[in-house]
N, C-alpha and C positions, 0 to 999 in steps of 0.2 A: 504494500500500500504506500500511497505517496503522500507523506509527512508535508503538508502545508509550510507549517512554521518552520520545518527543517529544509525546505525547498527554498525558499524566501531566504534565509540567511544564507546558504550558500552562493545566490544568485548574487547578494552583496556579497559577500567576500572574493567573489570571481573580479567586480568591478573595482571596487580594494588593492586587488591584487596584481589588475591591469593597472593600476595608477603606482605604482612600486616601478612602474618599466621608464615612465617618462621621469619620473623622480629620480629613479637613479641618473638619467641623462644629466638633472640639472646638477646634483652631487658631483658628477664626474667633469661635467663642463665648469663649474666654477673651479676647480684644479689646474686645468690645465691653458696652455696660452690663448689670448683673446683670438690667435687669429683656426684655434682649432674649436673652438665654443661650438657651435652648429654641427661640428665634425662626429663627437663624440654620442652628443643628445640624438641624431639623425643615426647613428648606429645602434642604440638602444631601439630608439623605434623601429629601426629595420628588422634586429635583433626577431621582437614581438610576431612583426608579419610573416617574414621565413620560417620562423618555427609554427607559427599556426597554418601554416600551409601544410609544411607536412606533418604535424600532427593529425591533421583530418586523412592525409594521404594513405600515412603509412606508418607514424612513428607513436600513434597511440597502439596500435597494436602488436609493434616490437614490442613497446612497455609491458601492455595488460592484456595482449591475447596467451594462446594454451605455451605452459613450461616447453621450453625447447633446452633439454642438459642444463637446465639450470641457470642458464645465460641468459637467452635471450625469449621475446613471446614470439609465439608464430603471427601469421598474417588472417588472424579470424577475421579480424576488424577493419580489413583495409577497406577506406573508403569511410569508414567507421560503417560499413556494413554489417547488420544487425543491433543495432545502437536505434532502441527506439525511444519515443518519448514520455513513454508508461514503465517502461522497463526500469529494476531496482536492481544493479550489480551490488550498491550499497542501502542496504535497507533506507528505508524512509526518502530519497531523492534521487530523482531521473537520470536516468545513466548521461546523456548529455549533458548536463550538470557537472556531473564527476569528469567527463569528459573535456569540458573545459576548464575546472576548477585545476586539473592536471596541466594542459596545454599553456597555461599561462606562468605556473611553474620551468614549465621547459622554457619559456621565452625567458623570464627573469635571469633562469641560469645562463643562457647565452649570450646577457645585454651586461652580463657580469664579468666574460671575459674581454671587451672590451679594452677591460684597463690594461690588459697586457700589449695591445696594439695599438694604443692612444697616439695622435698624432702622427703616425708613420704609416699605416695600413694602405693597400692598394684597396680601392672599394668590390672591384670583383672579385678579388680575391677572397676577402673577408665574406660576400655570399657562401662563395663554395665552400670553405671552412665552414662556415654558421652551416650548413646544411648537412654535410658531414661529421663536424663534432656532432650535433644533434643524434645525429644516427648509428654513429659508431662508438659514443662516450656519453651522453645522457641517459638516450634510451635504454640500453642492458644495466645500468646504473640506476635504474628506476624500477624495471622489472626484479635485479634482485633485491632489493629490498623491501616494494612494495606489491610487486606481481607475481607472485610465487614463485622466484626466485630462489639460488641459493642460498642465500643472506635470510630470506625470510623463512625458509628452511629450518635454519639454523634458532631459529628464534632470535635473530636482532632486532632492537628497537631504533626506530629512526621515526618521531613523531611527524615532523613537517619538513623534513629534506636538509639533515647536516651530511650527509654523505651525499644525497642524490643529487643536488643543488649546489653546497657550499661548498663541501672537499672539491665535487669534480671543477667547479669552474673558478676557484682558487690556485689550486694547483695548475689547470688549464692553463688559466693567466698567465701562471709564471713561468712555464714550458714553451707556450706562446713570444714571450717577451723574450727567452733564452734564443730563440732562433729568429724572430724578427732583429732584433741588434738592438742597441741603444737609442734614443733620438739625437741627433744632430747636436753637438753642442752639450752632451749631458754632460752635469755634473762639474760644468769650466764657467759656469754663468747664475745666478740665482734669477736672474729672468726664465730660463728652463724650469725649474723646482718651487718656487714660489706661485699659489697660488692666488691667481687674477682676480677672482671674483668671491668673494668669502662670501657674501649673501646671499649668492646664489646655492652655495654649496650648501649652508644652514637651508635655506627652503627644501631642497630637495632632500636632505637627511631627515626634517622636521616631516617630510612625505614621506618618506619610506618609515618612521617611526608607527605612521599611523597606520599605514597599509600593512605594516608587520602584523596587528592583530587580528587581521584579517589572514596573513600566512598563517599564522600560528593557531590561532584559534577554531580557524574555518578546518583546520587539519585532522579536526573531531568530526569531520562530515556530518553532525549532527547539532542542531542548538541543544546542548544538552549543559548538564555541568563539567563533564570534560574540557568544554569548550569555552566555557567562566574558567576553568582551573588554568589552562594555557594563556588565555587574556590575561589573567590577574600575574602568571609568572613570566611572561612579555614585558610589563608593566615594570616590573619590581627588578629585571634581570636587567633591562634598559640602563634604568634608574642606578644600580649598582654601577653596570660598566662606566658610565658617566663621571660618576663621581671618582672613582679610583682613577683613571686616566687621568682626568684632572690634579687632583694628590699628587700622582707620576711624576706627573709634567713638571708641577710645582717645584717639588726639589731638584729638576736638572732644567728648568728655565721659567717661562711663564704659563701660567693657565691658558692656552689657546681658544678661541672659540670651534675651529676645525676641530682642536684632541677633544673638546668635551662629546661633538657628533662622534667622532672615530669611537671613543669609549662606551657610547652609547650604542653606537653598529656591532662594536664585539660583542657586548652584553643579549645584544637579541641574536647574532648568528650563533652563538655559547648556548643560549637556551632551544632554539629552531627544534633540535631531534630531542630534547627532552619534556619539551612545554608540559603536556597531557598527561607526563608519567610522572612526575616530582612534585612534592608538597615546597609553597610559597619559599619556607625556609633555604630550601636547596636550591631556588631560583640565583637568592640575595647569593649564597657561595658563588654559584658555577658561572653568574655573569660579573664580577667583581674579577674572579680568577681567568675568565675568559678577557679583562681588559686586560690582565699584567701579561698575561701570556704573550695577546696580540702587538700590544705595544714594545714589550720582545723582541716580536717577530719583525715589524718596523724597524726598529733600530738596527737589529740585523741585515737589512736588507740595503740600509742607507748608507752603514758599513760597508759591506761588500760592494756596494756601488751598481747594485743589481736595478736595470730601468725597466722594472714590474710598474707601472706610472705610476697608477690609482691605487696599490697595497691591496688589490681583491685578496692578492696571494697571503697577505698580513692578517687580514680581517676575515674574509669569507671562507679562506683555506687552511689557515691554522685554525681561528675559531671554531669551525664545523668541525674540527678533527678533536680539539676537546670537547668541544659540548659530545660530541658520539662517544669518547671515553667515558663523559661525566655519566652520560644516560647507564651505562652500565656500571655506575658506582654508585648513583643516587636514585634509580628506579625504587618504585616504591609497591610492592605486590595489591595494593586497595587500592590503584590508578591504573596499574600498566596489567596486572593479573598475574607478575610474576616480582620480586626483588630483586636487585642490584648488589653490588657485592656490600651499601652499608646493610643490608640485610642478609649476610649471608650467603649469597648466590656468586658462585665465581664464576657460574658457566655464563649466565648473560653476561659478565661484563668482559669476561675471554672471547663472545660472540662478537660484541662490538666491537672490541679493539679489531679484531681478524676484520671485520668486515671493512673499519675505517681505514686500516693499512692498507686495505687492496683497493679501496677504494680512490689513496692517494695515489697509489702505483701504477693502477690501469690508467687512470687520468692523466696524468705529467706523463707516461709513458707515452700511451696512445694519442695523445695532443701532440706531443713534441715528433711524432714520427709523419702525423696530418699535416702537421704545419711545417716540416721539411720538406716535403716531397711537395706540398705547392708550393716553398719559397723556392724549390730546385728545378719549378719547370715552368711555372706561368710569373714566379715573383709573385712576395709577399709583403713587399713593400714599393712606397712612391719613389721617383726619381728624386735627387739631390734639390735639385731648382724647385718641385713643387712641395718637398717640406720646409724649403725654406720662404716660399708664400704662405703656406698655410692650407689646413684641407678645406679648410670654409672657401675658401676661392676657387684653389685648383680642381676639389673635386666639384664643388656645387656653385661654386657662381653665386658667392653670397657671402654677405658679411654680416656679425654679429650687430 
């Protein structure tokens, strides 16, 4: 039967969720230089449209058609054939529902690696990439965790996508950026590294805070209280990472208004796979410990001189990779229907770790092999002369 009130929320959370894709554009565009602004946001939204395409194509039913070895789904669904509008895959709401409630997740993840090609990207090239990371790194990355997969096999918990989403297109990023090369100029200039537009960046984190509880929350496919217990630890997991970054910041320079969003994105990608399963308290630990980590991982990277641009790999790929450990240390058996190892249970949280490992390995592997073979044959980056216009001109004929 089909759940009115649960049909109804999910319908918002899908739109929620669509608004996390342009948000992040603005996030990513106040970053980086004035003359790449339109460059960045116009990839996210591209991001959005290429994956909903073949999502209806082909690549909801890699995800959530019949177990293939464990890997991958078969093609029951291509087409989304047999996907009707009465039909409950998940009790109480319309499989087209789940069906784009999904689709829009795969877009976010794709609008997320991005930052590893910021400013340098060739635009057809980054289609064909977007279409085959999709295919070859999201989707079996979705199935096993959430399609009867290995991973789900296994009994791992992954509430709202820290391996599906956030390991793969962190680590993505940063596989990405390893074989695209530096930008022009990195790291000899603070005009490269300083970013342009702080206000804009603030709007777009202040979006993605809010469509986060719609990630998070909607991940209960039901308005039920699962779906209060993931909002209220979205809320408070935010709320922690913010604060601690800040702290961070404080004693090696000043309070930034960027490190307060940055610690506020660790805190919700730190909570992502645990929302539904952890009581409040474990929210305050695991996004607190999900800033210090990620801001860590920051620093490390600033060190090494690594031009990952936007720190997806910081934030969305270390973060998912603790929040997936935390879930099997703080799962709690009266949320998730099983404990974590503070309860006891060593196998879930030996479940999740195996699962986030492979989950970071397939990802930076399988990226960095996609994004070789097209920078080795069609090029994966612009010419010299049109990074140094800018993509807003060279590629689109347009200025900020």
């Amino acid at each position: 039967m089909i759940d009115s009130g649960s049909t109804a929320f999910i319908l918002i959370c899908i739109a929620l969720v669509t608004l996390m894709v342009p948000s992040l554009g603005l996030f990513y565009g106040g970053l980086v230089r004035k003359k790449n602004i339109i460059s960045v946001i116009f990839l996210c939204f591209l991001s959005l449209a290429l994956v909903s395409l073949q999502w209806v194509l082909f690549g909801y039913s890699l995800a959530f058609g019949h177990d293939l070895f464990g890997f991958i789904g078969g093609l029951d669904f291509i087409g989304l054939s047999g996907i009707g509008i009465e039909d409950t895959i998940v009790s109480g709401i319309p499989d087209l529902a789940f069906v784009a409630y999904q689709m829009v997740f795969a877009g976010i993840a794709l609008a997320i690696i991005v930052s590893g090609f910021a400013e340098r990207v060739k635009l057809s090239s980054f289609i064909i990439f977007g279409l085959l990371w999709t295919t070859i790194v999201y989707d079996p990355l979705a199935h096993w965790a959430w399609g009867g997969g290995w991973a789900h096999a296994m009994g791992v918990l992954d509430f709202a996508g820290g391996t599906v989403v956030h390991i793969s297109a962190g680590f993505g990023a940063l596989a990405a950026a390893f074989v695209i090369g530096k930008r022009s100029g990195f790291g000899s200039s603070r005009v490269v590294s300083a970013p342009q537009n702080i206000p804009l960046t603030l709007l777009g984190a202040g979006l993605l805070w809010v469509g986060w509880f719609a990630f998070n929350g909607g991940s209960a496919l039901a308005a039920n209280g699962i779906a209060g217990l993931a909002v209220m630890n979205t809320a408070i997991a935010a709320a922690a990472g913010a604060v601690v970054w800040i702290l961070i910041s404080s004693v090696y320079g000043k309070p930034s208004a960027v490190g307060l969003v940055s610690g506020a994105l660790a805190g919700l990608v730190g909570i992502t796979p645990a929302a539904g399963y952890v009581p409040v308290y474990s929210a305050v630990i695991i996004g607190g410990i999900a800033s210090v980590i990620c801001y860590a991982a920051l620093s490390f990277r600033l060190k090494k001189k690594w031009d990952e641009s936007l720190d997806a790999w910081a934030i969305h790929g270390v973060g998912g990779l603790w929040g997936a450990v935390a879930t099997g240390i703080f799962a709690t058996a009266a949320f998730a229907g099983t404990g974590g190892l503070i309860e006891g249970n060593f196998t879930l949280f030996a479940a999740n770790i195996i699962d986030a490992v492979a989950a970071m390995v397939y990802s930076f592997v399988v990226t960095y092999v996609l994004a070789y073979v097209i920078h080795k044959t069609i090029g994966l980056r612009v010419s010299e002369l049109e990074e140094e216009l800018g993509l807003d001109i060279s590629n689109h004929g347009e200025r900020a």
